[in-house]
C-alpha positions in Angstrom: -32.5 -69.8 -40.8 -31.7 -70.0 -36.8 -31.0 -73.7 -35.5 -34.0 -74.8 -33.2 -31.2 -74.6 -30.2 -31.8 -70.9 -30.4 -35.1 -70.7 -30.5 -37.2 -69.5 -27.9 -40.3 -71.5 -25.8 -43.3 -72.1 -27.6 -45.8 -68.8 -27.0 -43.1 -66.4 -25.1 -44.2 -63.0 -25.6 -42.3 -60.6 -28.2 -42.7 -57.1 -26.8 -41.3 -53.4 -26.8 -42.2 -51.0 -23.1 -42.7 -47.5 -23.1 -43.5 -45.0 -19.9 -46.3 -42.8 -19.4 -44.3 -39.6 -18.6 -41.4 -39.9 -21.2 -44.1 -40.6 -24.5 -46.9 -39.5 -23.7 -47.1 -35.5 -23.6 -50.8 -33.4 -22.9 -49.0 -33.1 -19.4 -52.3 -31.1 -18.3 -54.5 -32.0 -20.9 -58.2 -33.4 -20.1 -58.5 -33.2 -16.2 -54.6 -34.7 -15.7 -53.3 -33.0 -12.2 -49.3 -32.1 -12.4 -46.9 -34.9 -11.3 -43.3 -34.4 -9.7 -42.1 -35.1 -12.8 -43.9 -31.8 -14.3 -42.6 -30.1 -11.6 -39.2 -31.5 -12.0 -38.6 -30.5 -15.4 -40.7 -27.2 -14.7 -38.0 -26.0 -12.7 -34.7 -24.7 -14.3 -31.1 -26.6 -14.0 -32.4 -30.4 -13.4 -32.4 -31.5 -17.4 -29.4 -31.6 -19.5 -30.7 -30.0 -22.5 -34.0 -28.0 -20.4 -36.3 -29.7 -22.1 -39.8 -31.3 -20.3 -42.1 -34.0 -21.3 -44.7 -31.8 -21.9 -45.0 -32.7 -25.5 -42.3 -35.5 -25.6 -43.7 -38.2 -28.3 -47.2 -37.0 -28.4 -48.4 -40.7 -27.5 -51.5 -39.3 -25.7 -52.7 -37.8 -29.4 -51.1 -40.4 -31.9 -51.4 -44.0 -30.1 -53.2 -45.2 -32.7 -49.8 -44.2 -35.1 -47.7 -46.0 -32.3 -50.1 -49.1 -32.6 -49.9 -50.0 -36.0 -46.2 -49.4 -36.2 -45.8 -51.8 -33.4 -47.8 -54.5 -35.3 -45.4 -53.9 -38.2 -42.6 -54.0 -36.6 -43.8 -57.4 -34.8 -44.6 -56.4 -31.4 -46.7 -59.5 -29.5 -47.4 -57.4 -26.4 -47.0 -53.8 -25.0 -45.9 -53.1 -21.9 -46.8 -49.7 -21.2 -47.4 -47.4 -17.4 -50.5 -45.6 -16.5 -50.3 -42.2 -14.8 -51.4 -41.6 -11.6 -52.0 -38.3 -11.8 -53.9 -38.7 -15.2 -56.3 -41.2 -13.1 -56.5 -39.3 -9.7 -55.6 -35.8 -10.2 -54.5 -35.4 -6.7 -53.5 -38.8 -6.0 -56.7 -39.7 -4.4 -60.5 -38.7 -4.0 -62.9 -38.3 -7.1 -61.4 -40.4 -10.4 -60.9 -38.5 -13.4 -63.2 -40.5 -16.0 -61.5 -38.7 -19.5 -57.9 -40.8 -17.9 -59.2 -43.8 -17.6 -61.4 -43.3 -20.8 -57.5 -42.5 -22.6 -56.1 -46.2 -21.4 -59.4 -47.7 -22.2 -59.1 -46.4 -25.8 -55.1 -47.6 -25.8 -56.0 -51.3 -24.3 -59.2 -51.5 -27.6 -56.2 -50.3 -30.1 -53.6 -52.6 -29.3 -56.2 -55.8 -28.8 -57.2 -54.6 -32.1 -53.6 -55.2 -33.4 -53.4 -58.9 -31.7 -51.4 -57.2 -29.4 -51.1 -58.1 -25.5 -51.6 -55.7 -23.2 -49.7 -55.4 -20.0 -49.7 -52.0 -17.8 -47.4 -50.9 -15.5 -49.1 -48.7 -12.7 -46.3 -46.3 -11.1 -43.5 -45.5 -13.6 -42.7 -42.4 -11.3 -45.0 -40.0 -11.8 -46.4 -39.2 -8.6 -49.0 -37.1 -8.3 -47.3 -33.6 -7.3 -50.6 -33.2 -4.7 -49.2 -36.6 -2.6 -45.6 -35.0 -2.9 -46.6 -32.0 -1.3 -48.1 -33.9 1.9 -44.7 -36.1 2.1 -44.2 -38.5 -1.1 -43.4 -41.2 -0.3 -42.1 -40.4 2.9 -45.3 -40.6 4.2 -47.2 -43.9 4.6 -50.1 -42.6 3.6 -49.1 -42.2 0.1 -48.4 -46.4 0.2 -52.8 -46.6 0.9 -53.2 -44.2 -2.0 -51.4 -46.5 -4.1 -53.0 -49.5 -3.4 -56.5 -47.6 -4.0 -55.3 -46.3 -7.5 -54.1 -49.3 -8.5 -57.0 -51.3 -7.4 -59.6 -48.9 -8.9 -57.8 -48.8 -12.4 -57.1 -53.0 -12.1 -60.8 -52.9 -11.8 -61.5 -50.9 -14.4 -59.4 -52.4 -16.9 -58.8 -56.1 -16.4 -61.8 -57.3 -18.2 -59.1 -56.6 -21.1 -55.8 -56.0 -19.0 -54.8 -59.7 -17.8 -51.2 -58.6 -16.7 -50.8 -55.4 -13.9 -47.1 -54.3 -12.7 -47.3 -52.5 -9.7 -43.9 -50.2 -8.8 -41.5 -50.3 -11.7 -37.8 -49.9 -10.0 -38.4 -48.9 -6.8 -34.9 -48.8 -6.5 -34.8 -46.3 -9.2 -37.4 -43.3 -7.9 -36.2 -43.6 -4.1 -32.9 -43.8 -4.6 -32.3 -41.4 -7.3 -35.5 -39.0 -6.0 -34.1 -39.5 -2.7 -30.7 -38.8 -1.8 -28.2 -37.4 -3.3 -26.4 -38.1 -6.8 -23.7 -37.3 -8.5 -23.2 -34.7 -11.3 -23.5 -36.0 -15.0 -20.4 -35.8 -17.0 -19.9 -32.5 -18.4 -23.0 -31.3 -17.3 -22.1 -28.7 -14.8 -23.8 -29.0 -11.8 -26.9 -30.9 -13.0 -27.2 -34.8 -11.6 -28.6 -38.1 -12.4 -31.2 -37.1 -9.7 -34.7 -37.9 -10.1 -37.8 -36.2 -9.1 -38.3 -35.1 -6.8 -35.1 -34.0 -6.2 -34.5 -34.5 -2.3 -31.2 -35.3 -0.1 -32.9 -37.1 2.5 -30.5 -38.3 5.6 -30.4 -42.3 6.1 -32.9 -43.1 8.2 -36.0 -41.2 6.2 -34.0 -42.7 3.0 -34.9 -46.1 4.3 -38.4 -45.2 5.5 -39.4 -44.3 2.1 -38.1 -47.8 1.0 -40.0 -49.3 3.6 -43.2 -47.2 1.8 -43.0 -47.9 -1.1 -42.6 -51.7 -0.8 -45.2 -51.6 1.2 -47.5 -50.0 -1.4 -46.3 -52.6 -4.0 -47.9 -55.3 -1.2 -50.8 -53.2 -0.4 -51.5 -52.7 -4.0 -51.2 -56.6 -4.6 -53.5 -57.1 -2.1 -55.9 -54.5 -3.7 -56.0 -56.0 -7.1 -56.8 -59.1 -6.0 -59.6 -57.7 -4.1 -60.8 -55.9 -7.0 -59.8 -57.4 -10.3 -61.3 -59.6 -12.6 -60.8 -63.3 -11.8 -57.9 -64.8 -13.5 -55.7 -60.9 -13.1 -52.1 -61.3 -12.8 -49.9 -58.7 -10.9 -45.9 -58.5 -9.4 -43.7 -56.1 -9.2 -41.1 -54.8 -12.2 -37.3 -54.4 -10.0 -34.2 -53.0 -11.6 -32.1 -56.0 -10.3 -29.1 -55.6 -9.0 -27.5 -58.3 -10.9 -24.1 -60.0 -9.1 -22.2 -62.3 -12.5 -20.0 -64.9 -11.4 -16.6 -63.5 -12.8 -16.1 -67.1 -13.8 -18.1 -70.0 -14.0 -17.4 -72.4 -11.4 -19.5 -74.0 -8.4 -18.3 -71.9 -6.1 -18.7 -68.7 -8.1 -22.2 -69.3 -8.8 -22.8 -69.6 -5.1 -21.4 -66.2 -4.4 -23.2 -64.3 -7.0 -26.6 -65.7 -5.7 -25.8 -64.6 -2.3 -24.4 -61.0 -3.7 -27.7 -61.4 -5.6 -30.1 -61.9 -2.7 -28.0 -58.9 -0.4 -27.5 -56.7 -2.9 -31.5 -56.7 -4.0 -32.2 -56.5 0.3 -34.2 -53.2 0.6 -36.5 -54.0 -2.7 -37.0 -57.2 -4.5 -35.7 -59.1 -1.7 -38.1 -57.5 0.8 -40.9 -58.1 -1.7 -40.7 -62.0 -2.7 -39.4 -62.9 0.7 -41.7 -60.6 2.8 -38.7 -59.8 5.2 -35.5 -57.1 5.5 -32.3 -59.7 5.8 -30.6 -59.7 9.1 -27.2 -58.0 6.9 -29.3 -55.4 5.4 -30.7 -54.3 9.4 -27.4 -55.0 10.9 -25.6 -52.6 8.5 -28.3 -49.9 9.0 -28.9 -50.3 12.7 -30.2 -47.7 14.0 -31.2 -45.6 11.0 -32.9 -49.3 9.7 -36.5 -49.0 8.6 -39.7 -49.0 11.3 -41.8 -51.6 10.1 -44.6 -53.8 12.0 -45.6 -57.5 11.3 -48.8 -56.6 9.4 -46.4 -54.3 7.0 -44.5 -57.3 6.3 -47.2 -59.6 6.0 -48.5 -57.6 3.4 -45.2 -56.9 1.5 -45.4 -60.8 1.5 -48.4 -60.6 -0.7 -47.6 -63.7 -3.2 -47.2 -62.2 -6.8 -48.0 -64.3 -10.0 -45.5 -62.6 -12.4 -42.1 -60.7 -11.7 -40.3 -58.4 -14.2 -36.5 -57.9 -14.1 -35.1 -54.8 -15.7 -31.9 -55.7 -16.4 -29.6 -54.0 -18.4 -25.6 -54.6 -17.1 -23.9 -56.6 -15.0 -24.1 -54.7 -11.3 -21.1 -56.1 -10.3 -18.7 -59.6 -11.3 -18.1 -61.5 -8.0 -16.1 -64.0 -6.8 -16.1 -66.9 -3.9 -14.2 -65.5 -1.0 -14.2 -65.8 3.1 -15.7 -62.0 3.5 -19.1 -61.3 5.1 -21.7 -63.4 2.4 -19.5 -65.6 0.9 -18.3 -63.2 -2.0 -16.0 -60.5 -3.3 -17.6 -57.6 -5.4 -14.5 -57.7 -8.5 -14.1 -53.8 -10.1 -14.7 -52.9 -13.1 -11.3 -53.1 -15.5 -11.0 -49.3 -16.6 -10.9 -50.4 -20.4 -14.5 -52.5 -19.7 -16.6 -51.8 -23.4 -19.7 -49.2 -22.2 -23.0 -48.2 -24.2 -23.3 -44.8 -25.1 -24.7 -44.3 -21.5 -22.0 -43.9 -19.2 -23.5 -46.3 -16.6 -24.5 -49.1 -19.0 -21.0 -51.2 -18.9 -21.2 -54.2 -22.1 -22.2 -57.6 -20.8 -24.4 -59.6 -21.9 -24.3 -62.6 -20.0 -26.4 -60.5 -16.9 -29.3 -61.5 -19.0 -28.8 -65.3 -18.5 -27.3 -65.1 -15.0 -30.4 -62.6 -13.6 -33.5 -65.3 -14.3 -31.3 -68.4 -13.7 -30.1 -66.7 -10.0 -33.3 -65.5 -9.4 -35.4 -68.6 -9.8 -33.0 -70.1 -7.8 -33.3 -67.5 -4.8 -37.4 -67.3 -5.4 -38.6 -69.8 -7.7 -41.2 -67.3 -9.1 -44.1 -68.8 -11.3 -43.7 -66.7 -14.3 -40.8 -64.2 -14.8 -40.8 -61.3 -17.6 -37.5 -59.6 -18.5 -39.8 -56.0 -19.0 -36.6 -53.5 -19.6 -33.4 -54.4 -21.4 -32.0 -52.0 -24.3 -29.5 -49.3 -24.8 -28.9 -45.6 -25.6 -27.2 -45.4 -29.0 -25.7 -42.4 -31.0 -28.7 -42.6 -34.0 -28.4 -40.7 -37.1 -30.7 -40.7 -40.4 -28.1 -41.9 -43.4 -28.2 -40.3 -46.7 -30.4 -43.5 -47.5 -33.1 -42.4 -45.3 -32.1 -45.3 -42.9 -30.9 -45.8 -39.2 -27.6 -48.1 -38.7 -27.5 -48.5 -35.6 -25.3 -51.2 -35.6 -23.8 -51.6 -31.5 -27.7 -51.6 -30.8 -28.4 -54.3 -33.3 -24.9 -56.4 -31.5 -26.5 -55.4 -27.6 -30.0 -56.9 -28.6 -28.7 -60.2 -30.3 -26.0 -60.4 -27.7 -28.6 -60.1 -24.7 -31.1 -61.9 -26.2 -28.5 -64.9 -26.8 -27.6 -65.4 -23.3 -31.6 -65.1 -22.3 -32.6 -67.9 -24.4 -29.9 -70.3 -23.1 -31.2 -69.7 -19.9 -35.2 -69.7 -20.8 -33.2 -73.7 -22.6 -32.0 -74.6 -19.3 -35.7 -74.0 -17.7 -36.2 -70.3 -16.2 -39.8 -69.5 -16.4 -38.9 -66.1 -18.7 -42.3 -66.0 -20.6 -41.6 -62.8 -22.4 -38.9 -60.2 -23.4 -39.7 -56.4 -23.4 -37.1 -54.3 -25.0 -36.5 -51.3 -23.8 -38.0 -49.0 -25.9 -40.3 -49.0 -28.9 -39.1 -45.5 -29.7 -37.1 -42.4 -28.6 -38.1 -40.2 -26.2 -37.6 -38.3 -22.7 -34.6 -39.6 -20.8 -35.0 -38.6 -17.4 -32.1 -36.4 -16.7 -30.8 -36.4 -20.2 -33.7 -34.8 -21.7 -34.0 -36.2 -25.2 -30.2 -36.2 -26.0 -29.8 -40.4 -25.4 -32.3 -42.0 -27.9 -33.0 -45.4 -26.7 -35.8 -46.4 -28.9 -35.7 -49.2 -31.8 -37.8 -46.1 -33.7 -36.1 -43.1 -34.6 -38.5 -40.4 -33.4 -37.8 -36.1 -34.6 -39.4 -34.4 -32.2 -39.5 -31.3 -34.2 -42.0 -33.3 -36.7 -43.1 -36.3 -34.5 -41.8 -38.1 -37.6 -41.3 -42.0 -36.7 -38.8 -44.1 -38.7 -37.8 -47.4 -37.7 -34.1 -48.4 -36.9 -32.3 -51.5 -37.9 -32.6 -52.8 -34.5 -36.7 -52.5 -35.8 -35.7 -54.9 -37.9 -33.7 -57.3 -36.3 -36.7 -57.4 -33.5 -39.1 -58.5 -36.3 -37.1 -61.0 -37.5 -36.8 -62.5 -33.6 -40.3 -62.2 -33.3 -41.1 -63.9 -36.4 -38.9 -66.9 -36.1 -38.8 -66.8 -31.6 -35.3 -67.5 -32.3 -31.9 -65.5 -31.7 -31.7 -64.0 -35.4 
């Protein structure tokens, strides 16, 4: 049995996160509008292997199947995203009562299970109708926001306690906006996201500006709206800075590279201003922005979710602009089977500890952390998937050492509960702790299904 030094606080929350678009298929059934994302995929050459999510896990038809295999697998709480589109059709105007009816059915299941519900409102799926009046170049789409996601707040959080606004708003600007560079043997087709565009600097760092404004504006709306006692913050893929070794000095650096790094997004959002670095090195193609905007990207949050996956960057102390020196990566560094995701766990105790130290948020949720593994059924009928079992435990080891030395993580979610759509990959990286054939929609749990339940059980490193 695990020693109580590895255990983890008394109630933190044991959970698995899924997205709307990538499991949940019926892309037009029961009054859903079309999102960017339909359109993305719609549209030849932006997929690896062409395929869509128009089907992907079939969530939409089988969430009462996903439900119970959470419970047996030992999930505490779900965090799952709600689709615009499937809400407001076009984005805004008249709500569409069969989508809200679909999450309201979800929410009943999984309190059913004595699981705990947390929804994520934009995981990227804009409504295609808001796309084709500017996206989120347009301000106006950061007011639709905040009146989706204080209608559906209202709707649900007589059962819904926990609300993420924007997940990675790093993620769909960056990647939807400008452009990226091709996949590995994948011809011309890029890690781009929808929708797709090459925007020049200055209307890249407008749509920033937008969308953290809609994660403020949205705050603001929930609280306006909710049930008393609702919780909502944002959900940021951090850039995470690691102090290439651990000394005073070290430390210090990474939590500057931390807090510059992070400028545009989650720096913007818990500090409710653009650091003087971030404008200077814009300067003149820096974001237009007025006092109320900040003001209400200020809006204080009562949770914060860190994606965190790799180590951005190791750093070092140095005389340069910020105090540090960005260290590159050896050529031989260990990676996932993602190209991007380099090995290294210790991003998973230096993320909360720096952050607290930077924001001193309340309560802090490490909602995305997992890997894409090369899965295959043995002739046993069972998934080895042994480096994901060694990334999970390895992670999770350096998290509770920091959750030991006080950071306010209340809950893990790993990243995901099962296979499905991979954004530009199609379906060819599985990251899921479920094995999922598409072909059948047969689910089958992994070892890593195992290894959660075991972690859950005990709230210990197992």
């Amino acid at each position: 049995m695990p020693t109580t030094d590895r255990r983890f606080p008394k109630g933190f929350r044991w959970g698995v996160a899924t997205s709307a678009y990538q499991i949940e298929g019926a892309w037009d059934a029961d009054g859903k509008g079309p999102s960017v994302w339909d359109t993305y995929t719609h549209a030849p050459g932006h997929i690896v292997d062409g395929s869509t999510g128009d089907v992907a896990n079939d969530h939409y038809h089988r969430y009462p199947e996903d439900v119970a295999l959470m419970k047996s697998i030992g999930v505490k709480a779900y965090r799952f995203s709600i689709s615009w589109p499937r809400i407001f059709p076009n984005g805004t105007g008249q709500p569409n009562e069969k989508g809200i009816d679909f999450y309201s059915r979800l929410v009943d299941e999984l309190l059913s299970a004595g699981i705990e519900p947390f929804a994520t409102l934009f995981h990227w799926d804009l409504p295609q109708s808001l796309q084709d009046e500017g996206g989120w170049q347009s301000r106006d789409t950061a007011q639709a926001f905040a009146d989706y996601a204080g209608y559906t707040a209202e709707r649900l959080s007589d059962r819904v306690k926990s609300f993420f606004t924007l997940n990675e708003a790093r993620t769909f600007i960056d990647m939807g906006y400008q452009r990226m560079a091709p996949i590995p043997g994948a011809g011309p087709i890029s890690e781009a996201m929808a929708p797709g565009l090459e925007l020049p600097p200055a209307e890249l760092n407008q749509a920033r500006h937008h969308a953290v404004l809609a994660h403020g504006l949205a705050v603001q709306s929930i609280r306006a709206r909710a049930a008393a006692g609702t919780r909502c913050g944002p959900a940021e893929n951090l850039d995470v800075a690691v102090p290439l070794v651990e000394t005073e000095a070290n430390v210090a650096a990474a939590r500057s590279a931390i807090r510059e790094m992070n400028a545009p997004y989650l720096t913007a959002m818990m500090e409710g201003r653009y650091t003087d670095a971030y404008l200077a090195t814009q300067g003149a193609n820096a974001p237009r922005f007025s006092e109320e905007d900040l003001a209400a990207i200020a809006s204080p949050v009562d949770i914060l979710g860190i994606n965190v996956y790799s180590p951005t960057t190791y750093v070092v102390a140095s005389d340069e602009p910020g105090g540090y020196t960005r260290v590159p990566f050896n050529a031989s560094h260990p990676r996932m089977r993602s190209a991007w995701q380099l090995v290294g766990p210790e991003a998973l105790y230096w993320a909360p500890k720096l952050v607290q130290s930077l924001w001193s948020p309340a309560e802090m949720y490490v909602t995305e952390n997992g890997c894409a593994a090369d899965d295959h059924i043995a002739d046993d009928g069972r998934i080895y998937d042994t480096d994901r079992v060694m990334y999970v435990r390895n992670n999770l080891t350096h998290l509770q050492r920091a959750t030991a030395e006080g950071a306010p993580v209340k809950g893990y979610f790993l990243w995901s509960l099962m296979d499905n759509f991979e954004w530009s990959v199609g379906y060819q990286h599985r990251f899921g702790i479920v094995h999922v054939d598409f072909e059948t929609q047969q689910r089958t749990p992994k070892m890593s299904a195992e290894l959660f339940r075991e972690m859950s059980r005990t709230n210990s490193v197992a």
